[in-house]
N, C-alpha and C positions, 0 to 999 in steps of 0.2 A: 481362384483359390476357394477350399471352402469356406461356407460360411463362418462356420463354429469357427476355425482354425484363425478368418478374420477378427471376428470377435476378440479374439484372446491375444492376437497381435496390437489391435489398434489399444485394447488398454493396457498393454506391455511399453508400450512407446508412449502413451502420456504416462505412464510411471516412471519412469527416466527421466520425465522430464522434473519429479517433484523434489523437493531438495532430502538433505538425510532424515532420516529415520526418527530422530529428536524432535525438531521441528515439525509442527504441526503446517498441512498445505496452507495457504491464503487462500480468500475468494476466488482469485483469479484462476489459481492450480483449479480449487476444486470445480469451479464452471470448465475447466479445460477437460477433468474427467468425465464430470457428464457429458460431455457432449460428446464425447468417445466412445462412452457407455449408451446414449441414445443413438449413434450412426451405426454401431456393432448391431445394437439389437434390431434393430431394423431392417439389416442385412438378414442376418439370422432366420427372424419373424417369415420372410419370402421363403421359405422351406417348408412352411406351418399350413394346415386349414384350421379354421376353428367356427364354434358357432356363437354367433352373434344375437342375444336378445334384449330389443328394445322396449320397453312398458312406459306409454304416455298418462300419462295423471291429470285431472283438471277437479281443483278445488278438494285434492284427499282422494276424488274417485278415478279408478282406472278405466281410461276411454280406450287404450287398444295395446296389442299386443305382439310383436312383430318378433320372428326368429328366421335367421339367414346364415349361410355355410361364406367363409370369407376364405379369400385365397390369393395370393399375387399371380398373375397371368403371367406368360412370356413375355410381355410388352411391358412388365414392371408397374403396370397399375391395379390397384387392388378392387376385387371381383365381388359382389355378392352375389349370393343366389336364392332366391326365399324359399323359405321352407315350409313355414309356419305364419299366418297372421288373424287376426281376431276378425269374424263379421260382423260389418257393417251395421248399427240400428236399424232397425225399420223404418224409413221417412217417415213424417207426419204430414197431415195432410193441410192444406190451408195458409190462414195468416200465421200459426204456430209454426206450422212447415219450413215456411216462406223464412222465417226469422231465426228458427234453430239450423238452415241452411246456409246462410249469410253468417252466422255465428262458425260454422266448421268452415267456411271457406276462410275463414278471418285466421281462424285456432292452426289449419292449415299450412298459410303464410306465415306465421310464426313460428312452426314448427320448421318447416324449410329452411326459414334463415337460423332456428337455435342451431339445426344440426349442421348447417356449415360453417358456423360458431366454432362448434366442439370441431371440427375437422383442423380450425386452423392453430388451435392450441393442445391435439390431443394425435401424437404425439409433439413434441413439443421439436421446435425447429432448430437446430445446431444453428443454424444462419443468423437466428434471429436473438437467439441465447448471445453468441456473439455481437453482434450489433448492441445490444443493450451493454453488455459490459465493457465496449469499447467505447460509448456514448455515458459512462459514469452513471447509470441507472441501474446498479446492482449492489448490492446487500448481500452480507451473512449474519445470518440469525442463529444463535445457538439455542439448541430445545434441550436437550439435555448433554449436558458437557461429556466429551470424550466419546459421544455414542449417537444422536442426533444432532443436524444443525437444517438451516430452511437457505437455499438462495432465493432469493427474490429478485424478478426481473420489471422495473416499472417500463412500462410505455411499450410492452413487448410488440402487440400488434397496432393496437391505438392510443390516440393521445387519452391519459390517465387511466388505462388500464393496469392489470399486475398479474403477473404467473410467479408463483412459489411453489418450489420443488425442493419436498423434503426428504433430504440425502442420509445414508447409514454414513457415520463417518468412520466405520472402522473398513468398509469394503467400497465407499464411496458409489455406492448404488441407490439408484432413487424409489423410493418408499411413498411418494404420493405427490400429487398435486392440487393445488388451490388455484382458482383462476375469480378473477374482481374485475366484470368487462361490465358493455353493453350493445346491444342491438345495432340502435342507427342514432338515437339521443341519449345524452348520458342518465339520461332519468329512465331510460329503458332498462334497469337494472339486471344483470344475468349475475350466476355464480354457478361455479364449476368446483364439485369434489371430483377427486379422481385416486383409488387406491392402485398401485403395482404390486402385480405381480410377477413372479419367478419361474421360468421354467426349470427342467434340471440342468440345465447344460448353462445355467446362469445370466441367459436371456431376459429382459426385464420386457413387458406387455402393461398396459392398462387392463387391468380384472375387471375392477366395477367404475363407473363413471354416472354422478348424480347431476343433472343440472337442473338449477332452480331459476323460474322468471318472477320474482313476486308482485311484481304488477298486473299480471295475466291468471298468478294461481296456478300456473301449469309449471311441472315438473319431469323430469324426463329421464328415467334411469335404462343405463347400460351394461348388460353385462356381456365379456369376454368368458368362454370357456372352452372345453372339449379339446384343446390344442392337441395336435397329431402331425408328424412329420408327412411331407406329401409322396406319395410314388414317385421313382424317378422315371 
């Protein structure tokens, strides 16, 4: 089937399932349509290239600068390709050397494990959205009545973490995410912004994606753009 045509099926059938038109959905409805709305788009997305740029920050200043064409292969895993990335400083030489070396080896490993961080909350999991709300760790927050609300998932991937995803409630599409994790100890503090965006075809994408470590000072933005449907 195609995609789009999926897309507009699967949130045709969680809309059936939601009661009348009076009644406003519950949590549970509304967790039921995002997670409709994130399987569709995701479907979808696999049509798409786009390019990918990454800018690592340590203490306010930018250490590098990465850009990459993203794409889903046949085999349904997603592809980069680089494009674009910033050169290397010049080594130093010496005891300096020696020491601002072991420091990028250190910045490195931490950058590694943020972004496999971001991978396990960005897109955000149907499976695991479920699990939480079937395990009574879900919330509805209302940000502005009739028009925004936030769900909130505690313990999504680890113990006392939190993903909130803030939903349109007139078209039950998501408008952002907030993530409250950490590393490997909880005193390794991480946070995740995440804005969405829209295609035309009413596809939802992460645009831009901030993450911050305040323990390290290092910060780490993402952006999504250029989207273009693939050759068939």
């Amino acid at each position: 089937m195609n995609p789009t045509r999926l897309f507009s099926r699967l949130l045709f059938v969680a809309l059936l399932a939601l009661p009348a038109a009076a009644q406003q959905p519950s949590a549970a409805e509304r967790a039921a349509l995002l997670k409709a709305n994130l399987a569709a788009s995701q479907m979808v997305l696999r049509q798409y290239e786009w390019i990918e740029t990454t800018v690592v920050s340590l203490k306010g200043e930018e250490k590098s600068r990465k850009q990459e064409k993203c794409y889903y292969g046949a085999d349904g895993q997603l592809t980069k390709v680089e494009i674009m990335e910033s050169p290397e400083p010049e080594k130093r030489r010496g005891l300096r050397g020696r020491i601002a070396e072991r420091k990028k080896e250190e910045l490195t490993d931490t950058m590694k494990k943020a972004v496999g961080l971001v991978k396990t909350y960005v897109p955000p999991d149907p499976a695991r959205i479920q699990a939480a709300k079937d395990s009574g760790k879900m919330s509805l927050d209302v940000v502005e009545p009739g028009k925004r609300a936030r769900l909130v998932f505690r313990d999504y991937e680890k113990p006392g973490d939190s993903l909130s995803v803030e939903v349109d409630l007139t078209t039950n599409k998501p408008l952002g995410l907030a993530v409250a994790t950490y590393l490997e100890k909880a005193s390794d503090k991480v946070s995740l912004a995440v804005k969405m965006g829209q295609l035309n075809d009413g596809t939802t994408f992460p645009s831009t994606i901030n993450l911050q470590i305040p323990g390290d000072n290092l910060a780490v933005d993402v952006t999504n753009s250029g989207y273009r449907k693939m050759s068939q």
